[in-house]
C-alpha positions in Angstrom: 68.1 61.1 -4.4 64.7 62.4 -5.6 61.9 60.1 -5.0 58.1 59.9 -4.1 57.1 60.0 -0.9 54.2 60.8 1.6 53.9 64.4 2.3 51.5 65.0 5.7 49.4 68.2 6.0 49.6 69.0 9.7 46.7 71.7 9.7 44.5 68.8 8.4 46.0 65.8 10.5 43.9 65.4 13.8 45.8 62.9 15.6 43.7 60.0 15.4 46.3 57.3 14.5 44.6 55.2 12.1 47.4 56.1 9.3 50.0 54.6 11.9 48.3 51.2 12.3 48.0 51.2 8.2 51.9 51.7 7.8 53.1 47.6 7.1 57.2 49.8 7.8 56.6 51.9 11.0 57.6 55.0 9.3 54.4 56.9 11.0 54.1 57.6 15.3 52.0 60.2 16.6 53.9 63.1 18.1 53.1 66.2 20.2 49.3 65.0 18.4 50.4 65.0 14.7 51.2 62.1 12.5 54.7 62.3 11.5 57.2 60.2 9.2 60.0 59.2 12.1 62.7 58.7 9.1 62.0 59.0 5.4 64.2 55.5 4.9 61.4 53.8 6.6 58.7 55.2 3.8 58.2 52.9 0.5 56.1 56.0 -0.9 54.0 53.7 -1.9 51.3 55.4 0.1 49.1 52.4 1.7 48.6 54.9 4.0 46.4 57.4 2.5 43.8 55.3 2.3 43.6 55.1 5.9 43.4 58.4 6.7 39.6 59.2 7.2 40.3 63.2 6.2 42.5 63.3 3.6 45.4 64.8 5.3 48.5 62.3 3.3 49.2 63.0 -0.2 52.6 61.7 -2.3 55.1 64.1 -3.2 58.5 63.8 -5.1 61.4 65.3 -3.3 64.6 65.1 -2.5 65.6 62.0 0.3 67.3 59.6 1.0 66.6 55.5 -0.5 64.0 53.6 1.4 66.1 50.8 3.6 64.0 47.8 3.4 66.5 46.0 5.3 66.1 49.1 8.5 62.5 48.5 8.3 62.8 44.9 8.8 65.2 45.4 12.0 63.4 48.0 13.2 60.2 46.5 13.2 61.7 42.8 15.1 62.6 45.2 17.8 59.2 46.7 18.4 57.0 44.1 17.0 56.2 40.3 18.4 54.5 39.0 15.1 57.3 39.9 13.0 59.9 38.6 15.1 62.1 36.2 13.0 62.7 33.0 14.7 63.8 29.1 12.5 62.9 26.1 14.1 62.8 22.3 13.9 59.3 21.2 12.6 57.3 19.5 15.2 57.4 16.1 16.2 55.6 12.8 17.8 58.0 13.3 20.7 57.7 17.2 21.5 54.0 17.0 20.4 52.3 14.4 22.5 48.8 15.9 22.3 48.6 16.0 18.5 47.9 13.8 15.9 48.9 15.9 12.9 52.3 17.7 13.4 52.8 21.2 12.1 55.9 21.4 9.2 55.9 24.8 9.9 60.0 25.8 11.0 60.1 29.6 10.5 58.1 32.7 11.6 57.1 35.3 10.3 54.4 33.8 7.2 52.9 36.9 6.1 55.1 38.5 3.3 54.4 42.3 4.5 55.9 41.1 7.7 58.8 38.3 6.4 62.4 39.5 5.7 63.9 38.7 2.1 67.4 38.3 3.9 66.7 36.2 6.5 69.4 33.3 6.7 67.0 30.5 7.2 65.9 31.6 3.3 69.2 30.6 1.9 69.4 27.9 -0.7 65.5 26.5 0.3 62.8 25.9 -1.7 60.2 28.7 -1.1 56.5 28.3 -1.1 54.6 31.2 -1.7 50.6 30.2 -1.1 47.6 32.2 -1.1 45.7 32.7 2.6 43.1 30.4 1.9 44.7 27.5 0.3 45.7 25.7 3.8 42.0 26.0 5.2 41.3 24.1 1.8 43.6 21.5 1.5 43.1 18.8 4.1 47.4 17.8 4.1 48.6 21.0 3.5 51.3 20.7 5.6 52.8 16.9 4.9 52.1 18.0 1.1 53.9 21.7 0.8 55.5 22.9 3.5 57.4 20.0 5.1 61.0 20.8 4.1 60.2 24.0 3.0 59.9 27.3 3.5 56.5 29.3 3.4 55.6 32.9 2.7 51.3 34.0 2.6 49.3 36.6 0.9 46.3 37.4 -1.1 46.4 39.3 -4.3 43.0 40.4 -3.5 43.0 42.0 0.0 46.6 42.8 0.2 48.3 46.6 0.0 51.6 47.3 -1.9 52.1 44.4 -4.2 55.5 46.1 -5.7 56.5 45.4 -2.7 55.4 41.7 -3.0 57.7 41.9 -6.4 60.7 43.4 -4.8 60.9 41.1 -1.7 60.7 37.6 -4.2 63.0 39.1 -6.5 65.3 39.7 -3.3 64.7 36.3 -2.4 65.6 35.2 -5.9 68.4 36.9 -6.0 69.9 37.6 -3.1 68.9 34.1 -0.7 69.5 32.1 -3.6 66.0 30.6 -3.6 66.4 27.2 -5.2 62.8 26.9 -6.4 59.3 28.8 -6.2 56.2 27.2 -5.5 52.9 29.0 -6.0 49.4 27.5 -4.5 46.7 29.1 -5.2 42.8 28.5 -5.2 40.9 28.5 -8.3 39.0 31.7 -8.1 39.8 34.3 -10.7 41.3 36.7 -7.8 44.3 34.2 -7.0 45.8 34.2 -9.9 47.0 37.4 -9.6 49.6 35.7 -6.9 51.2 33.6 -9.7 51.8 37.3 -12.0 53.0 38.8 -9.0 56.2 35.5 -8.7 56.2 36.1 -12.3 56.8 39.5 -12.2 59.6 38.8 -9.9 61.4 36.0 -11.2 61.3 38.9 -14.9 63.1 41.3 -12.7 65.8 38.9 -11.3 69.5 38.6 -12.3 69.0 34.4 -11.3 66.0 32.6 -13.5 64.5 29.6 -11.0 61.6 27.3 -11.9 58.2 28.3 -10.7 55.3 25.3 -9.9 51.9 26.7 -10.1 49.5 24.5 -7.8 45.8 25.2 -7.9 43.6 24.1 -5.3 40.0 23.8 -5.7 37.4 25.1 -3.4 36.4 21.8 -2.1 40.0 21.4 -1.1 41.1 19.1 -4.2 44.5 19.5 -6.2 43.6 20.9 -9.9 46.4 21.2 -11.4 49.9 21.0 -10.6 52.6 22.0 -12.8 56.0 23.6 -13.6 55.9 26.9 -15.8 
């Protein structure tokens, strides 16, 4: 199939790396002191890349390759990389957590959404939270309030590279896990709300229409509004 991808000027590529650290899908390793793509499945051509590399040497081209494999990249990566290692566990208690007085609801890893797998089985049939990064430094009971039963996926609509993808891997989850509901915290700044159009955006492109809560936190860690949409 013909689609966009990064193209990689070696006479201009120095070896420094910094492009490989910036690539969320592992589809870059320095080899024999040139940046390389190690399979074009692994590359979203989405380019987050090229703005980490300090002398211009990545640039998007459309040729023929084969379909990025989002699923590859997610097994790929769980072999190679700790934080993105998927693991589903039992939320802690008053009897495995003796030295705590507030227990984490937390019972999945990975959070972040660049790093967490739209297939994984312990998505199936849950309600998903998807919550902007600040929202649980805000809100005092985040945990007993939103994420205790549930599952939980973070990101910022500010900071964050490669939204699309953001859209592809909810509508994935919508779709394909069978999401029962989506729940969207964000705070009240202007920026945040860009999380809400990006499970919007999603739950358009789906085959399966869900509800969607929008929950607003305030920056003094109150609940503004709560609501389905």
């Amino acid at each position: 199939m013909k689609r966009t991808i990064i193209k990689i000027d070696e006479n201009l590529c120095n070896g420094c790396g910094i492009c490989v650290k910036g690539c969320h899908e592992g589809a870059l390793q320095i080899i024999d002191g040139k940046a390389r793509i190690v399979n074009d499945m692994y590359c979203d051509g989405l380019g987050a890349c090229i703005g980490e590399c300090p002398i211009g040497a990545i640039t998007l081209e459309e040729r023929e390759t084969e379909p990025y494999n989002e699923q590859a990249v997610m097994e790929k990566k769980s072999h190679t990389c700790p934080s993105i290692k998927e693991m589903s566990f039992a939320p802690m208690t008053e009897q495995n957590q003796a030295n705590t007085t507030i227990f984490s609801q937390l019972s999945q890893w990975p959070l972040q959404l660049h790093l967490l797998n739209p297939y994984s089985p312990f998505l199936k049939n849950t309600n998903m939270v998807l919550a902007a990064d600040c929202t649980a430094f805000a809100y005092g009971d985040f945990h007993n309030r939103f994420m205790k039963n549930n599952s939980i996926t973070i990101a910022c609509p500010k900071l964050d590279n490669s939204k699309e993808v953001y859209v592809e891997k909810l509508t994935a989850m919508i779709d394909n896990s069978s999401i029962n509901t989506l729940t969207v915290i964000m705070m009240e700044v202007p920026c945040c709300g860009g999380l809400l159009q990006i499970a919007q955006q999603a739950l358009a492109n789906a085959k399966r229409k869900i509800p969607i809560k929008k929950v607003v936190i305030g920056i003094k860690g109150n609940i503004q509004n709560e609501e389905w949409i």
